[in-house]
N, C-alpha and C positions, 0 to 999 in steps of 0.2 A: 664544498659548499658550506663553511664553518663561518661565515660570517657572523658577525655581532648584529642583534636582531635591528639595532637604530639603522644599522647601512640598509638592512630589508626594508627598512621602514618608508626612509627619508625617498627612496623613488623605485618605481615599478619595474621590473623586468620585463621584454616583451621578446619571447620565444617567438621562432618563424616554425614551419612546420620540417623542416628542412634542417633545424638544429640536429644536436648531438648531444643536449643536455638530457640529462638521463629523469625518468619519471619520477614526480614527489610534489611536494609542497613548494608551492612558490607563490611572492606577491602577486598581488592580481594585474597584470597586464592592464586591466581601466583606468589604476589609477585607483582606486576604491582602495580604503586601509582594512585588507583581509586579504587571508590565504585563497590561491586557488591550486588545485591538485592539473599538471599538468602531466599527459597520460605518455608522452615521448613524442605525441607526434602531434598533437591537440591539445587545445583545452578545455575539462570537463565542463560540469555545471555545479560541482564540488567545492563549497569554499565554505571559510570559517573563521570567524573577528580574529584581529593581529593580539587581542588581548590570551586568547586560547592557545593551550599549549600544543606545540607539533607533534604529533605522535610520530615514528619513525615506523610506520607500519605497510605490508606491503597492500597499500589502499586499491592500487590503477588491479592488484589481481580482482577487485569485488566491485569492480564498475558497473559492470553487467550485471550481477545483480543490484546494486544500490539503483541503477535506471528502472530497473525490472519493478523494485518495490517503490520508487518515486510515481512508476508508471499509474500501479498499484492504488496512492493513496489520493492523485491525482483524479485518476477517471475510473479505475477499477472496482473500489469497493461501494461506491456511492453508485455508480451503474447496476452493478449487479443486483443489490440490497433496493432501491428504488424499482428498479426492474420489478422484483420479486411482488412488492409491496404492492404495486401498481395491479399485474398477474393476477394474483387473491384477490384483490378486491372487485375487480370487471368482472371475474369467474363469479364471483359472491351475487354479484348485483348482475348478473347477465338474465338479456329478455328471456322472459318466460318462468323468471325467479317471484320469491315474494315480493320483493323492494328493486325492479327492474331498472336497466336506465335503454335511453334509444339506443336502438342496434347501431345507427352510426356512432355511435360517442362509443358504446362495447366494442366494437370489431375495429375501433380504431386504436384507442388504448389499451387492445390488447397486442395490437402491431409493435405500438409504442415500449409498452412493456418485456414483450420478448424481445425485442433490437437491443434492449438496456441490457437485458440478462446475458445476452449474446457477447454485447461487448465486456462486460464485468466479467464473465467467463475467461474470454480468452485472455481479459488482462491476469486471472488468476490460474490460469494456465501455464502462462509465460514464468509468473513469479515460482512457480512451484517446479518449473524446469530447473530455472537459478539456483532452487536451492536444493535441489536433488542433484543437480551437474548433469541430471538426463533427463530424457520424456520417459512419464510411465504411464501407466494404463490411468492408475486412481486423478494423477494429474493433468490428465483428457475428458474426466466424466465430470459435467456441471453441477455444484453442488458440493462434491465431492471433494474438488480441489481447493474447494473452498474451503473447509474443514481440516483438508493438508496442510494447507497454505496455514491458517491457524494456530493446529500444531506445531508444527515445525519453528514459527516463531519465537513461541513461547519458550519452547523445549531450548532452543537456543539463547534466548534473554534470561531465561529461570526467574525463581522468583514463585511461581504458581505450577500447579501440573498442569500439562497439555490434555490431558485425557479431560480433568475436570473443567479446562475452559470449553473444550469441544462440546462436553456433555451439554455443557449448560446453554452453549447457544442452542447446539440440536432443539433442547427443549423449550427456549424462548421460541423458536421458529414455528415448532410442531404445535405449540399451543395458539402463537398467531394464526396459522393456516386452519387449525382446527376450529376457532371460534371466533374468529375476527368478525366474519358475515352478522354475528349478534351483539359480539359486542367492541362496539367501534374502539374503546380506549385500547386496546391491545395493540392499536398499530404503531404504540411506543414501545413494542420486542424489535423490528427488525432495525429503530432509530439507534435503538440500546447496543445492538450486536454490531451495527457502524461505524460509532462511537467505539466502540471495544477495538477494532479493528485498526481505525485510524490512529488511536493513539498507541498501539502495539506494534504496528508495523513504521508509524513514524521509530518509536525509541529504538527499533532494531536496525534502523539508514544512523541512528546516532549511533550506536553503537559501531556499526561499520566504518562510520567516518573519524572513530576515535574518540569520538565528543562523550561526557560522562553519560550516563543512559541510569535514570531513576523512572522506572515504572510501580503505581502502587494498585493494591486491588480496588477493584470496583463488582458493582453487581453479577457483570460479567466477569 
């Protein structure tokens, strides 16, 4: 498959599922001028401008996870962190408090709020299976895997300690939850730890997919 990249260019390839061409980089079957990673038997969701260079890397093994963490920045961490955000605050403001709101608007946002956590949970469940290659106890406990999932990124992009990015969200968290009920601006910790999130586990799908990966610090 040593073609000259202008023959790749000039028209699309279009695998059946039934080929024999073996998994990699290939033009996009649309028609569209970019690669698409095709897995041997399908086509992923994997692709990347014709200007970018092809890494020869064995990609289709880190599918699974790359789905896992797309899953991840998709509905995952915005669920869960939303979720959380929502939780603390109904609790804060729940009837019978100083600053109460209607029991239906509390008992229903609090419905709302734990459905979000639910699903943010098991999306970062899933991702911390991927990246451990198994289920473990810490990657079952909500919260928890959240914090793994974290770690583990980081430790794998480098650049910053994992320990110190954990910490610091812990304490973003534990200070919103502690005093959010008084003082309202704090509900920009669990924005802040989102943001940290999304743009950490975006760089590590770039990383996977070969693409240069520049991650710099931030507060988080």
């Amino acid at each position: 498959m040593f073609l000259p990249l202008f023959l790749w260019q000039a028209s699309a390839v279009s695998l059946s599922p039934s080929s024999t061409v073996p998994s990699g980089w290939y033009p996009d079957p649309s028609g569209a001028r970019q690669w698409r990673v095709w897995t041997g038997s399908n086509w992923s969701e994997l692709t990347k401008p014709y200007g970018e260079p092809v890494v020869v890397t064995p990609v289709t093994s880190s599918l699974a996870l790359i789905g896992a963490l797309h899953r991840l920045v998709r509905y995952g961490i915005v669920a869960f962190f939303a979720g959380l955000g929502l939780v603390v605050n109904v609790l804060a403001h729940w009837p019978g408090t100083a600053h109460p709101t209607p029991v239906w608007f509390a008992t229903t946002a609090l419905d709302v709020g734990i459905g979000l956590l639910a699903v943010g949970s098991v999306c970062f469940s899933l991702t911390a299976r991927e990246l451990e290659g198994r289920w473990t106890i810490e990657g079952l406990v909500p919260g928890v895997n959240v914090l793994m999932v974290s770690g583990l990124i980081t430790q794998r992009i480098g650049g910053r300690s994992p320990l110190w990015r954990v910490a610091t969200e812990v304490v973003l968290l534990a200070v919103f939850i502690g005093q959010s009920h008084s003082q309202l601006w704090l509900g920009i910790a669990p924005a802040l730890v989102t943001l940290d999130h999304m743009r950490w586990t975006s760089a590590y799908i770039d990383r996977l997919a070969g693409a240069p990966v520049a991650v710099t610090r931030t507060a988080t």
